[in-house]
C-alpha positions as a Markdown table, in Angstrom:
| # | Residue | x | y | z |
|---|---|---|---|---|
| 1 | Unk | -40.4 | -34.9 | 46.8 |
| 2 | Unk | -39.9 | -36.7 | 50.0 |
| 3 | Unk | -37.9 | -36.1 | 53.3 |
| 4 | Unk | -34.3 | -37.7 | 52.5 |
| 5 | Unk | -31.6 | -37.2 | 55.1 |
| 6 | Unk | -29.0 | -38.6 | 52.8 |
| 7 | Unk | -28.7 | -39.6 | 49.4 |
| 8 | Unk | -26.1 | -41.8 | 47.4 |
| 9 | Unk | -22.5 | -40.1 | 46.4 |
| 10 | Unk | -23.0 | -39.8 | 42.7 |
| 11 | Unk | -20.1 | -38.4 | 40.9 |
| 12 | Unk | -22.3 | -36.4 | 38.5 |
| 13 | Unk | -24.3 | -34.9 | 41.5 |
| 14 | Unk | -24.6 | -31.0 | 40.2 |
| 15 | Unk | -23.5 | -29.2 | 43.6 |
| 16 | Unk | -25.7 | -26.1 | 43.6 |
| 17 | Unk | -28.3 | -28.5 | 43.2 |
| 18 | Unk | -27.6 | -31.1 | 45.7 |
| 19 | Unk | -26.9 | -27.6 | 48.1 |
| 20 | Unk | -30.4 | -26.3 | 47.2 |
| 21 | Unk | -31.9 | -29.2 | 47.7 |
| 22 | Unk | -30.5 | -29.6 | 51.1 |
| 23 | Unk | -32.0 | -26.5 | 52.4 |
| 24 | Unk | -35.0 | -26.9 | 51.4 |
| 25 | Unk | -35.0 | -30.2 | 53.2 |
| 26 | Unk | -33.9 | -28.6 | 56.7 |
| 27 | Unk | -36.1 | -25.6 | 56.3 |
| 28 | Unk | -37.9 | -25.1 | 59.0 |
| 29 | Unk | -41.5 | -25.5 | 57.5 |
| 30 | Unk | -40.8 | -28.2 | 54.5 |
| 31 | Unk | -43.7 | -30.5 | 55.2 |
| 32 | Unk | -43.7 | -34.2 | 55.6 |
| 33 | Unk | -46.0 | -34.4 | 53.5 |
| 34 | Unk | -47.7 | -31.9 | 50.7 |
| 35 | Unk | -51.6 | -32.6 | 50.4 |
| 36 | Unk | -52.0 | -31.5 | 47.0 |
| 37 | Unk | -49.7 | -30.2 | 44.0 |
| 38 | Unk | -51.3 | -26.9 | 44.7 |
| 39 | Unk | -49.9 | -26.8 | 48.5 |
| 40 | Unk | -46.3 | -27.9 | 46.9 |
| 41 | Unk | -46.9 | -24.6 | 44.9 |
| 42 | Unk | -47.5 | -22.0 | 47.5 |
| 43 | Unk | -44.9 | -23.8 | 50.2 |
| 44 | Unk | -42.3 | -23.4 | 47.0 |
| 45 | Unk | -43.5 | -19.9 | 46.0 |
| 46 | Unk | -42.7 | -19.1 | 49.6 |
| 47 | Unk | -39.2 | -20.9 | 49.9 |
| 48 | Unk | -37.8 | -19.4 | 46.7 |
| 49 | Unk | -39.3 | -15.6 | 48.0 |
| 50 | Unk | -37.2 | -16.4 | 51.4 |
| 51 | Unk | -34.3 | -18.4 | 49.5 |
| 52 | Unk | -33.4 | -15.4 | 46.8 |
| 53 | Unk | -34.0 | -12.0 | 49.3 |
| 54 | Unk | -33.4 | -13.3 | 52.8 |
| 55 | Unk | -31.2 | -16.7 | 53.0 |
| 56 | Unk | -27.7 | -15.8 | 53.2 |
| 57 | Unk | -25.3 | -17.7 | 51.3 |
| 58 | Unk | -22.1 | -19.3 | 52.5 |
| 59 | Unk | -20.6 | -19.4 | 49.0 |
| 60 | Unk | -21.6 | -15.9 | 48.6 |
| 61 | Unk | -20.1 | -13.7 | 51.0 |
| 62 | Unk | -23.0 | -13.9 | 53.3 |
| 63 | Unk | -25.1 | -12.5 | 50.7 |
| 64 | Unk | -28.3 | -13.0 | 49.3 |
| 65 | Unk | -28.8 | -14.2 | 45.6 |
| 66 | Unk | -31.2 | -10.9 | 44.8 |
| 67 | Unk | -28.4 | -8.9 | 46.0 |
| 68 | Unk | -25.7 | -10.2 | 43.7 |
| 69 | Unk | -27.8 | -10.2 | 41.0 |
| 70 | Unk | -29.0 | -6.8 | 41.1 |
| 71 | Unk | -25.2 | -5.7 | 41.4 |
| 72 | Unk | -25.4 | -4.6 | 45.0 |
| 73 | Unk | -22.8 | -6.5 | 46.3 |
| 74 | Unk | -19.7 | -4.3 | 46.7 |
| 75 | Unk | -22.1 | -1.8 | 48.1 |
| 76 | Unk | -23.0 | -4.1 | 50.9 |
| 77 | Unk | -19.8 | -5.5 | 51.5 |
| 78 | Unk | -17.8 | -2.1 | 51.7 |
| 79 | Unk | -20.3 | -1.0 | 54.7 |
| 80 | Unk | -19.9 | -4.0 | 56.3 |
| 81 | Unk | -16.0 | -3.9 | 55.9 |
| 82 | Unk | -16.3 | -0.4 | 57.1 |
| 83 | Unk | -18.6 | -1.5 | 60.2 |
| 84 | Unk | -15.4 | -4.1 | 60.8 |
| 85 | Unk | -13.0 | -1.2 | 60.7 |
| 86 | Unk | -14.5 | 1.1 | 63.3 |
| 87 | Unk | -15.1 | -2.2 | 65.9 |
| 88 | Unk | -11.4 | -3.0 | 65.2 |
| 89 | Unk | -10.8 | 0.7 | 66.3 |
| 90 | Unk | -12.7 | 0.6 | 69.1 |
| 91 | Unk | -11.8 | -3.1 | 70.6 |
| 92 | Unk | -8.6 | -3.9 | 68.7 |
| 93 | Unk | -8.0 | -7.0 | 71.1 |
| 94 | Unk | -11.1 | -8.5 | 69.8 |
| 95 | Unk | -9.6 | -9.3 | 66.7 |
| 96 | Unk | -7.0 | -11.7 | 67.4 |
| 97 | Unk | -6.0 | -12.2 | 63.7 |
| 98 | Unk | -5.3 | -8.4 | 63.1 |
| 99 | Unk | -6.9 | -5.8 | 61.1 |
| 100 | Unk | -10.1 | -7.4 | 59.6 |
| 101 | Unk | -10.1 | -7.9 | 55.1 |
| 102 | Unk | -12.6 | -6.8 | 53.6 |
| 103 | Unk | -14.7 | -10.1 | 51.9 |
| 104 | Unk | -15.0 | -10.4 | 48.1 |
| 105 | Unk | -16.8 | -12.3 | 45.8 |
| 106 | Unk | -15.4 | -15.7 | 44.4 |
| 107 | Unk | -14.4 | -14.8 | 41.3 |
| 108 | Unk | -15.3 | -17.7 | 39.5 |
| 109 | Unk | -17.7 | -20.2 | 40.3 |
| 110 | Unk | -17.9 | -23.9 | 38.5 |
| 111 | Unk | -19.9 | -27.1 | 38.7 |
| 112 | Unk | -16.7 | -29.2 | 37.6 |
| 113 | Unk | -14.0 | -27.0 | 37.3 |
| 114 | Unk | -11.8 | -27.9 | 33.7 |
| 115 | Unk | -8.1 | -28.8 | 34.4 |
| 116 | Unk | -6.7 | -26.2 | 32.5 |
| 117 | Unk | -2.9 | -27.5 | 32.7 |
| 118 | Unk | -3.9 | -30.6 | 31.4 |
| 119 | Unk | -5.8 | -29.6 | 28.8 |
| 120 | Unk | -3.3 | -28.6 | 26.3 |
């Protein structure tokens, strides 16, 4: 793999990938250059370490992917809307679009969502 800024709009471009791909690009220690297959192997054992139990996701609540998977997502989201709730007590003027939601999980996710309506 080498250093690519941009890459042609394809319209069978798989998102997640394309996303994935995109930060490991920008990460801060991706290499110009890897000396050896074996140095691509220990720079990608520690991306996907960092990626899956300390990256936090956009498209997941802020979460990270070892989180959701091992189910502790509500967990984690109800203390933070509860840390959200006492600073909107505190400092209600902070908040200038009211009481803060608490954040949920996108209940479904797709690569190419089907047109349901027109399917029929």
């Amino acid at each position: 793999m080498i250093r690519s800024l941009s890459r042609p709009q394809v319209s069978d471009d798989n998102p997640y990938s394309e996303a994935h791909f995109k930060t490991v690009k920008y990460h801060k220690d991706f290499p110009e250059r890897f000396g050896s297959l074996e140095d691509a192997r220990t720079f990608f054992r520690g991306f996907f370490e960092w990626y899956n139990h300390e990256h936090r996701h956009s498209g997941i609540a802020m979460l990270t992917p070892a989180i959701v998977h091992a189910g502790e997502a509500d967990v984690v989201l109800d203390a933070r809307h509860r840390v959200m709730l006492a600073a909107y007590a505190a400092t209600p003027e902070r908040f200038i679009n009211g009481q803060p939601k608490r954040v949920e999980l996108p209940k479904d996710v797709w690569i190419n969502k089907p047109d349901f309506e027109n399917a029929a």
